[in-house]
N, CA, C and O atoms as CSV, one atom per row, in Angstrom:
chain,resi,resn,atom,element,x,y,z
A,1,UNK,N,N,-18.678,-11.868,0.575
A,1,UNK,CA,C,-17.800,-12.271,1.637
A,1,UNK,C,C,-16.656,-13.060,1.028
A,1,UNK,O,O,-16.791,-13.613,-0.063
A,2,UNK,N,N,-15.329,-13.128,1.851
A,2,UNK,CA,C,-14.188,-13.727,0.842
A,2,UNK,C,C,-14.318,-15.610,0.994
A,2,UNK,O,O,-14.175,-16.331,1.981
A,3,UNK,N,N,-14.502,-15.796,0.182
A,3,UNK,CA,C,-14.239,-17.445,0.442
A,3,UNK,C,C,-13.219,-17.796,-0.884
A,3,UNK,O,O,-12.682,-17.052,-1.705
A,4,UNK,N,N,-13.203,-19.285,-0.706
A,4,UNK,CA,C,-11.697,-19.974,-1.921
A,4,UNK,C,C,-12.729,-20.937,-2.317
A,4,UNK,O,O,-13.690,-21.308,-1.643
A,5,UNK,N,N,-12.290,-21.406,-3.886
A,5,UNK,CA,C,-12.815,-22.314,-4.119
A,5,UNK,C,C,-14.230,-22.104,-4.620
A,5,UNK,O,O,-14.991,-23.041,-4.381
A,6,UNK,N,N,-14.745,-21.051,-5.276
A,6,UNK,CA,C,-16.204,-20.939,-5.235
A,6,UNK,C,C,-16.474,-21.832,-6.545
A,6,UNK,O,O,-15.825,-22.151,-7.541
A,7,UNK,N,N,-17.590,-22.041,-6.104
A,7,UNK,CA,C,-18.485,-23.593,-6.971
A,7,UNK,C,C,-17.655,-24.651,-7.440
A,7,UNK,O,O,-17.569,-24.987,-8.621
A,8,UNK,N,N,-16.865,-25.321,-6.198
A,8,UNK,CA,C,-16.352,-26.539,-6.610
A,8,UNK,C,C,-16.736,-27.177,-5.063
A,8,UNK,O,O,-17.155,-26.416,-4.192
A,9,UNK,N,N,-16.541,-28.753,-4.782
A,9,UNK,CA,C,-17.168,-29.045,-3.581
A,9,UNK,C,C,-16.758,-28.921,-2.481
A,9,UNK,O,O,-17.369,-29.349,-1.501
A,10,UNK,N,N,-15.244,-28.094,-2.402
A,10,UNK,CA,C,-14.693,-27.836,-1.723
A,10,UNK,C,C,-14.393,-26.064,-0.934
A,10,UNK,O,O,-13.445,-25.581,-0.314
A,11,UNK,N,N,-15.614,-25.582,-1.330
A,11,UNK,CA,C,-15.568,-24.500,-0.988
A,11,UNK,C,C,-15.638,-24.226,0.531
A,11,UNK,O,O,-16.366,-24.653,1.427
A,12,UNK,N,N,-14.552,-23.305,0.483
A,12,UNK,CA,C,-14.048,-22.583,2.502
A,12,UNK,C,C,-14.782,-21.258,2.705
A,12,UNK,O,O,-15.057,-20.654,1.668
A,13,UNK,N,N,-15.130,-20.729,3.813
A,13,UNK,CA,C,-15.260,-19.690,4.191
A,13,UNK,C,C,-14.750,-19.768,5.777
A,13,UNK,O,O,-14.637,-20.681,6.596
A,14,UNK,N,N,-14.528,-18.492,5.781
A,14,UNK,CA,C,-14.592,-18.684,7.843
A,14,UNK,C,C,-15.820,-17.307,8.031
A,14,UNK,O,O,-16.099,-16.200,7.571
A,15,UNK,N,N,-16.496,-18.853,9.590
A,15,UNK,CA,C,-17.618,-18.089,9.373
A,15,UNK,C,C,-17.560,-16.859,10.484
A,15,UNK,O,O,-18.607,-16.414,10.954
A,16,UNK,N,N,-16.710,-16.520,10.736
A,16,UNK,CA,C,-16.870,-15.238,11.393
A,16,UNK,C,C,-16.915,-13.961,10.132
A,16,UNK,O,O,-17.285,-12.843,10.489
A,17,UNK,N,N,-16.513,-14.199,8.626
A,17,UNK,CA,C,-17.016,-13.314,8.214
A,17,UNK,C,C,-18.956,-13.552,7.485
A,17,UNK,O,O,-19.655,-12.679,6.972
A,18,UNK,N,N,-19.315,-15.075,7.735
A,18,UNK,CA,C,-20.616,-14.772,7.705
A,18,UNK,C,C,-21.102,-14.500,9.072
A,18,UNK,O,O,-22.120,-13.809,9.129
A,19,UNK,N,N,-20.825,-14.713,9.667
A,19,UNK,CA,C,-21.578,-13.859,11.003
A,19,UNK,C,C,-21.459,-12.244,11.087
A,19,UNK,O,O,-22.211,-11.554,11.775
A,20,UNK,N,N,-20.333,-11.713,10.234
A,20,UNK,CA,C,-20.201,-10.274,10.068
A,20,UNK,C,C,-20.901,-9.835,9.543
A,20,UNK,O,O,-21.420,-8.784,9.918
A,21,UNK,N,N,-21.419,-10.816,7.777
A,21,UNK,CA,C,-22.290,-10.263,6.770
A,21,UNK,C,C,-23.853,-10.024,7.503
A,21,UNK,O,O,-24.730,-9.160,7.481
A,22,UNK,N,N,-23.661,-11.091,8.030
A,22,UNK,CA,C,-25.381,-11.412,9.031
A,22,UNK,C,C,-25.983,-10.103,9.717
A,22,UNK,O,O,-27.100,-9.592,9.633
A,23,UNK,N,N,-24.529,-9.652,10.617
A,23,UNK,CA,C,-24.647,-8.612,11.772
A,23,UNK,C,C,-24.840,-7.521,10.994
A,23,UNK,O,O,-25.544,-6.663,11.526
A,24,UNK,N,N,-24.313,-7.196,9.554
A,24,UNK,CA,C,-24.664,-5.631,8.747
A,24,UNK,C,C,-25.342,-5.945,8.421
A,24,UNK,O,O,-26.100,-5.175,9.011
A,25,UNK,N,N,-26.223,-6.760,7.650
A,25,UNK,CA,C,-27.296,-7.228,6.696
A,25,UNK,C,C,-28.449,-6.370,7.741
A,25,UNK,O,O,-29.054,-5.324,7.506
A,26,UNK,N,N,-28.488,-7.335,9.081
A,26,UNK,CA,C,-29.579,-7.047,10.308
A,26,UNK,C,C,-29.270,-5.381,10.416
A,26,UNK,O,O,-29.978,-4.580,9.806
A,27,UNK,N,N,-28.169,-4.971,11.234
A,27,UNK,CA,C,-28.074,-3.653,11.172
A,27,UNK,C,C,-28.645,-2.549,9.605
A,27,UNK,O,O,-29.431,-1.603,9.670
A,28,UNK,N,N,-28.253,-2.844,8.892
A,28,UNK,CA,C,-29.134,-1.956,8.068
A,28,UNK,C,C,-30.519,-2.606,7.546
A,28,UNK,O,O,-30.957,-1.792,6.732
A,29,UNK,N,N,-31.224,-3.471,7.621
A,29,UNK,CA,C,-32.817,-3.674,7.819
A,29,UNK,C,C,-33.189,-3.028,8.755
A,29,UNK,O,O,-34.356,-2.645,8.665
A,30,UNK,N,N,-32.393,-2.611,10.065
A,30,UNK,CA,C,-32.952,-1.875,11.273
A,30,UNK,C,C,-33.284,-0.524,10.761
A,30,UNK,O,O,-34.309,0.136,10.931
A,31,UNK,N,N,-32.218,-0.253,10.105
A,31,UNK,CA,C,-32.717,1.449,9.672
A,31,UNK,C,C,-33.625,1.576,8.300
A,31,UNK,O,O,-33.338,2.355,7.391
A,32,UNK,N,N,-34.197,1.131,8.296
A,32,UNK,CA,C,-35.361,0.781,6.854
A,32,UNK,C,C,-36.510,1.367,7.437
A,32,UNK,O,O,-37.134,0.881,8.381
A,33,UNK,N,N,-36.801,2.535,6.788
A,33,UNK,CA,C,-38.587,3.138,7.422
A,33,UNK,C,C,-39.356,2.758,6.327
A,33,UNK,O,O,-38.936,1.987,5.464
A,34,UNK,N,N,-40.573,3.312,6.321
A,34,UNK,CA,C,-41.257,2.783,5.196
A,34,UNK,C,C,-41.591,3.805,4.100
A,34,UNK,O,O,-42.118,3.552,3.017
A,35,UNK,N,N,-41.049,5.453,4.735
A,35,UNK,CA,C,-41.160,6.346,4.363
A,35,UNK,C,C,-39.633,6.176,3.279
A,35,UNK,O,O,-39.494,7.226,2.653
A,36,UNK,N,N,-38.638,5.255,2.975
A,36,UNK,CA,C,-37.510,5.425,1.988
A,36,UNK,C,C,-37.813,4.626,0.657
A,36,UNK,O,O,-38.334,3.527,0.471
A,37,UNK,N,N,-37.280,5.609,-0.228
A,37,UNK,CA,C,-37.760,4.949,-1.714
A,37,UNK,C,C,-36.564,4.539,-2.522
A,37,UNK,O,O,-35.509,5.129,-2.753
A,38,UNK,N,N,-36.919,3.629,-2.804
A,38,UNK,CA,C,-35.393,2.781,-4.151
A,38,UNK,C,C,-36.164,2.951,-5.395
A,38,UNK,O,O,-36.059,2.045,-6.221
A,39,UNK,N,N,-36.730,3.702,-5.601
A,39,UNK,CA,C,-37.032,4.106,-7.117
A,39,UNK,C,C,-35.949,4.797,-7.480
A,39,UNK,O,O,-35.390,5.627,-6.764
A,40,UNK,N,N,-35.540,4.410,-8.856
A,40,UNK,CA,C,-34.620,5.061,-9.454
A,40,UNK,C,C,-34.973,6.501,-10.035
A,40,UNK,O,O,-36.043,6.666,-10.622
A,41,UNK,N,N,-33.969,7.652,-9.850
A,41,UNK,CA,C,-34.571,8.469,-10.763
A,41,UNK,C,C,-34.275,8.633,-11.925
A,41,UNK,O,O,-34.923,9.413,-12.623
């Protein structure tokens, strides 16, 4: 997600893009069966 300032104590974000990351994160755990594999081939 875009933020300024990363690892100093002044780091910004606006959180409507963590509430965005939140809302896809959730949306694709929804489509997760148990039948899909992350084995590499």
């Amino acid at each position: 997600m875009p933020l300024r300032y990363m690892h100093t104590p002044s780091e910004v974000l606006c959180l409507d893009d963590v509430q965005a990351t939140v809302d896809l994160v959730c949306a694709y755990c929804r489509r997760l069966t148990p039948e899909l594999d992350f084995t590499p081939v």
